[in-house]
N, C-alpha and C positions, 0 to 999 in steps of 0.2 A: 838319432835325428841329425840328419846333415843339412848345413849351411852352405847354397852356393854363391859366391860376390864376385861382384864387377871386379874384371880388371882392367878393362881399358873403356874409352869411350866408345860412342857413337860419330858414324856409324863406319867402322873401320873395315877392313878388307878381309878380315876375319873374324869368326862368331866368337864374341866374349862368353864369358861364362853365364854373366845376368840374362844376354839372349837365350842361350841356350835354356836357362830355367824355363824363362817363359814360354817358351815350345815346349818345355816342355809340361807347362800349366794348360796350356792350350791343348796339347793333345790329351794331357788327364779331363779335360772339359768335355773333350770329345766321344772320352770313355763315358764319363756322367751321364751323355744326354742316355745316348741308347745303353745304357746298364742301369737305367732307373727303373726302379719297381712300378710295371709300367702296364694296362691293359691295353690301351689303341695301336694298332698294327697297321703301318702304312707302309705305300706299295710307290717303288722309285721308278719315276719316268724321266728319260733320258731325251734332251731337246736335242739330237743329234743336226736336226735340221739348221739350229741357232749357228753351226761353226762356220758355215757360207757369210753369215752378215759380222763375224769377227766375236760372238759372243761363248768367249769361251773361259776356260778354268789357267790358272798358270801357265802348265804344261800343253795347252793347247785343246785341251779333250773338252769332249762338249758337257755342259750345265747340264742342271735338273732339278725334279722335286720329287718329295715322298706325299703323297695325299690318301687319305682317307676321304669318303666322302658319307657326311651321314644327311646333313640338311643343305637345300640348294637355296637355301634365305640368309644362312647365316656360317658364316666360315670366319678361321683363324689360322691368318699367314705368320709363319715364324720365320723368323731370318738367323741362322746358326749363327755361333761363335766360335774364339778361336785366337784370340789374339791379330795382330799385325804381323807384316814381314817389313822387319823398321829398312834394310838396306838390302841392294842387291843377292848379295851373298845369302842372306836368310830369305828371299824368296827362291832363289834358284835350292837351297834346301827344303823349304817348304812343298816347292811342287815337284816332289818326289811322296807326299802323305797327302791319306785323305782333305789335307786344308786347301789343298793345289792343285790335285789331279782328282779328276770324276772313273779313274780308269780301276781302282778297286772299292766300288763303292757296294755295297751291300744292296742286294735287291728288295730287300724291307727294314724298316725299322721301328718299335717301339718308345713308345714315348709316354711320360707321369704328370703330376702336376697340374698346371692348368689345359694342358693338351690331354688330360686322361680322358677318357669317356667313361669313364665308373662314377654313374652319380653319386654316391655314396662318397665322393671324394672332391670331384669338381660339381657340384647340381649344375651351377646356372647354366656352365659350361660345355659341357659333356656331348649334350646333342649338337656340337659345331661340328663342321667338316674343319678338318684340319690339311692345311697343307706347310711343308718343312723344307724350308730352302738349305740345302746344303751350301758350305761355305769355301770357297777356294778362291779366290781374287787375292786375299791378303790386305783389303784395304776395307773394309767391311760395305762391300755393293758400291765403291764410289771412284773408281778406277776409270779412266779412257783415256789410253795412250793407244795412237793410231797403229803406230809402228813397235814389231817385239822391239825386247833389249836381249842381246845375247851373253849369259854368261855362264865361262865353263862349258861354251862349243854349245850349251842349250838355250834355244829360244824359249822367253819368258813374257807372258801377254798380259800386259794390265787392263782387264776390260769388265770390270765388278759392277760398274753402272749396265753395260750390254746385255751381262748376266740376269741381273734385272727385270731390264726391259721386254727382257725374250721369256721371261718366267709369268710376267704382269699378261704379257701377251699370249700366251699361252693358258694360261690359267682362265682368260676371258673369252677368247675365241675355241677353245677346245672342253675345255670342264665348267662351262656355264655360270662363272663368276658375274660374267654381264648382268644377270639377274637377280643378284645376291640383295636383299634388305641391308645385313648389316655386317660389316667386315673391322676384323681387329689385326692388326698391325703389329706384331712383338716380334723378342727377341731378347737373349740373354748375352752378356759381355759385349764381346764386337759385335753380336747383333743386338745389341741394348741400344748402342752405339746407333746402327743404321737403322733400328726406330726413328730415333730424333733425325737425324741426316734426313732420313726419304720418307715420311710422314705426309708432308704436304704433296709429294710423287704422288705417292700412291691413292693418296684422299682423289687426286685427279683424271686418275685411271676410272676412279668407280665414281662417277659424279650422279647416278641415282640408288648410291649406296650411302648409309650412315659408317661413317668411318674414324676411327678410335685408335688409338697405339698403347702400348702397357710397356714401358721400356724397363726391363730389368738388369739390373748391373752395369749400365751405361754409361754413366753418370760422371767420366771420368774426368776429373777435375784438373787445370792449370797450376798446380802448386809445385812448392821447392821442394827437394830432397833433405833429409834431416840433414844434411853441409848445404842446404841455401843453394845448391847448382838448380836452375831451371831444366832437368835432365826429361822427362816424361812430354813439353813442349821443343825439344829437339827433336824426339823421333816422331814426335805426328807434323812435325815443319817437316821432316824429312819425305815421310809417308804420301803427305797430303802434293809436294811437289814432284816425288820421283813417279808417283801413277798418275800425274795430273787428273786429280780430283774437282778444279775448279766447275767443271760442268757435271758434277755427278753429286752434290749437294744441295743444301738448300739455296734455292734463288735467289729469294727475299734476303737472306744473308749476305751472299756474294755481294748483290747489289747494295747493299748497307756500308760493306767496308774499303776501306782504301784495298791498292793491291797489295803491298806489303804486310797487311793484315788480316787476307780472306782464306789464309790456313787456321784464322779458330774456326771459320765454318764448318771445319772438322771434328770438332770437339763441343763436346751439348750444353758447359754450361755459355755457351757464345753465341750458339743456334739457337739456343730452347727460346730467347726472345722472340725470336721470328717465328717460330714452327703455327702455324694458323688452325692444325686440326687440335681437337680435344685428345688430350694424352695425360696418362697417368704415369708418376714415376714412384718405381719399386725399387730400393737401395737400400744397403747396409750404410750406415753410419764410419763404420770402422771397416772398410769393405776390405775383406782379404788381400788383393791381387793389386790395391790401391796403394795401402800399407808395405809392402813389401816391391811393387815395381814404380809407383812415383815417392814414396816418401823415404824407400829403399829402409824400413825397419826389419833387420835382420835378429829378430826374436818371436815368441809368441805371448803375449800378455797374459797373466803377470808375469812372466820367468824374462824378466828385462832386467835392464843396469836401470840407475838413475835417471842415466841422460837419456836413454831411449823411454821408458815411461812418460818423462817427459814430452818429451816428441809424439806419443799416441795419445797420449792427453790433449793435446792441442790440436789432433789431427780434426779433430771433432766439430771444434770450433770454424774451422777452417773450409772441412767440409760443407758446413750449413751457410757458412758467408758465400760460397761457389753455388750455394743452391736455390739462395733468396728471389729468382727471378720465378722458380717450379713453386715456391710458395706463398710469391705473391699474387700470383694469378688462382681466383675463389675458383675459376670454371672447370680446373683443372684438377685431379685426384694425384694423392702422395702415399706413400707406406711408406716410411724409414724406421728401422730398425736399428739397436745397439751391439749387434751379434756380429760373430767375425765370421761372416759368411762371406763367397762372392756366388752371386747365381742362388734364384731362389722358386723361381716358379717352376721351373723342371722336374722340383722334388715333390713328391703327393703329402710328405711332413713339413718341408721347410712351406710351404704353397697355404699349407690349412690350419698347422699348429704353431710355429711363430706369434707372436702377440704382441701387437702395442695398446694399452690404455684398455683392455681385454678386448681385442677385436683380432683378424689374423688378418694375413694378406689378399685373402680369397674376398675375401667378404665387403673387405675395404671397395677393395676392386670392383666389385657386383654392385656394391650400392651408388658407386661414381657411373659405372657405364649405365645403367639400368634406372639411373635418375631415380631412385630411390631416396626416402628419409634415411639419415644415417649420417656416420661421418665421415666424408670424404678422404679426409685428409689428416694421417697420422705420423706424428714424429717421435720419436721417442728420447729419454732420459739418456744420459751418458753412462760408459760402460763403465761397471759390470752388472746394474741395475735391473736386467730383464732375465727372469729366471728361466722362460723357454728357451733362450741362446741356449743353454748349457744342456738346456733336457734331451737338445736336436742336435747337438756339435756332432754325431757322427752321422747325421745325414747330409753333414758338409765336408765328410774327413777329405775327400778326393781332391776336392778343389778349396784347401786349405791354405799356408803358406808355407810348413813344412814338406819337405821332401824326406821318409821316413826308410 
């Protein structure tokens, strides 16, 4: 098991090593989605028409989406993941891989979890159309910068909100979204992330649709590095200004904060006040990619020193103080778990077998959207208390924190 560590900061003219991890977590995520044990089979449509109005990928090439279509009432939009590109230099590597360029994308793709359609896996679910935004902006959907940036002789386009807009449009003027009863809103990691971000967007687009979000793995929190550096709010300061993101978030935020402070608009526990539609949030506790890229613990628990134990012990605490705003609102649904997971709904095990308080994640979820009796809203005990963490660690090995 190898350990990669920072050596220098953000966001410098060359890829640290901690960057480099995180590409390469993000492209292991990438592997996860379509390597899941998966039945539903979607078919990739290419907005080639979108590059005329500026709506395009890194590299220039035009968006898209994968759809399946089963019911024209009821559908479920996903927004990929994928990490950030925190600086210049890590986008212009970025849109050389599927995160940046639409130009080797796979003409279908598979997909598990709450996207399966094997009722025996997902029931409530199953019969949704599903449609699966592929992810290349770098900023997850909230990018508009008018003019490229060039670097290394390559033109690089920050245009993730355009991206968007041309998929929302597309999806409603061509595949009969216009007519949808009820629409869900997800996404894992960085698309956890542009759950919370475009929530209220999207609730807008379908204003005689019932509209929901399930944000999974999103949740990424304002906190310090085990040395107290505020490192994790430097690169979304960085992010959230270098794609000029102010118009590609939430409104209602923007207009809340001073300007020196409408870059937490970019970050959920900042937004989530504002967000106006009904959203569920699905999170680990001890979330993987959390642990290891803002709190920067470089171990796997228990196989820690003192001081680091320490440090994950308290992450806990810390997490739940960032999340009091998703648990004070009754109207709203929670699943939090004690597992060191990141990404949970993609998996058809992490999705159904996970348990808090004996309920899983599916079920939580079904009974919040579906106004059901039941209980909403589940948090769970501190680690290492929850026995299906450990029954299911290998249906999280991919997107662990080890690199093996």
């Amino acid at each position: 098991m190898v350990w990669l560590r920072e050596t220098s900061s953000y966001p410098g003219s060359m890829l640290t090593v901690l960057d480099t991890y995180e590409m390469i977590l993000a492209l292991a995520f990438v592997c996860i989605v379509y390597q899941s044990h998966a039945v539903r089979v979607a078919n990739l449509v290419k907005l080639n028409e979108s590059v005329q109005y500026g709506a395009v990928c890194l590299d220039g090439t035009a968006p898209g989406y994968y759809i399946d279509k089963t019911s024209m009432k009821r559908w479920i939009i996903h927004l990929e993941g994928g990490g950030w590109c925190y600086n210049e230099e890590l986008c212009y590597a970025r849109s050389s891989t599927n995160l940046g360029s639409s130009a080797k994308w796979s003409p279908t793709a598979q997909f598990g979890g709450f996207l399966n359609n094997d009722p025996d896996v997902n029931p409530e679910f199953a019969n949704y159309s599903v449609v699966f935004v592929p992810y290349c902006d770098g900023a997850s959907f909230s990018g508009n910068k008018d003019e490229p940036i060039t670097v290394n002789g390559r033109k690089l386009y920050f245009r993730g909100h355009r991206i968007l807009v041309a998929v929302l449009d597309a999806l409603i003027n061509k595949e009969g979204l216009n007519t949808a009863e009820a629409v869900i809103l997800t996404g894992c990691s960085a698309g956890g992330l542009s759950t919370y971000l475009h929530l209220d967007y999207v609730r807008s687009r379908f204003p005689n649709s019932s509209v929901h979000g399930i944000a999974d793995a999103g949740y990424f929190i304002d906190a310090p590095t085990m040395n107290g550096d505020m490192y994790i709010r430097g690169q979304y300061q960085y992010v959230y200004h270098m794609q000029n993101c102010s118009g590609g978030v939430n409104d209602d935020c923007i207009r809340a904060k001073m300007e020196s402070d409408r870059w937490q608009c970019f970050m959920a526990q900042y937004t989530y006040p504002y967000i106006k539609t009904p959203i569920f949030v699905l999170n680990s506790e001890y979330d993987s990619w959390q642990l290891a890229s803002i709190l920067h613990l470089r171990c796997t628990p228990p196989n820690c020193s003192d001081v680091e134990m320490k440090a994950f012990n308290n992450w806990r605490g810390t997490f739940l103080t960032a999340l009091e705003p998703a648990v004070a609102l009754n109207a709203n649904g929670l699943f939090t778990d004690a597992c060191l997971f990141h990404c949970q709904s993609l998996s058809d095990a992490l999705w159904t077998k996970i348990e808090v308080g004996g309920q899983n994640a599916h079920d939580t979820f079904a009974d919040w959207h579906l106004a059901r009796s039941g209980r909403w809203k589940e948090i769970d005990g501190p680690y290492p208390n929850n026995p299906t963490c450990g029954a299911h660690q290998d249906d999280s090995d991919s997107i662990m924190m080890p690199i093996v």
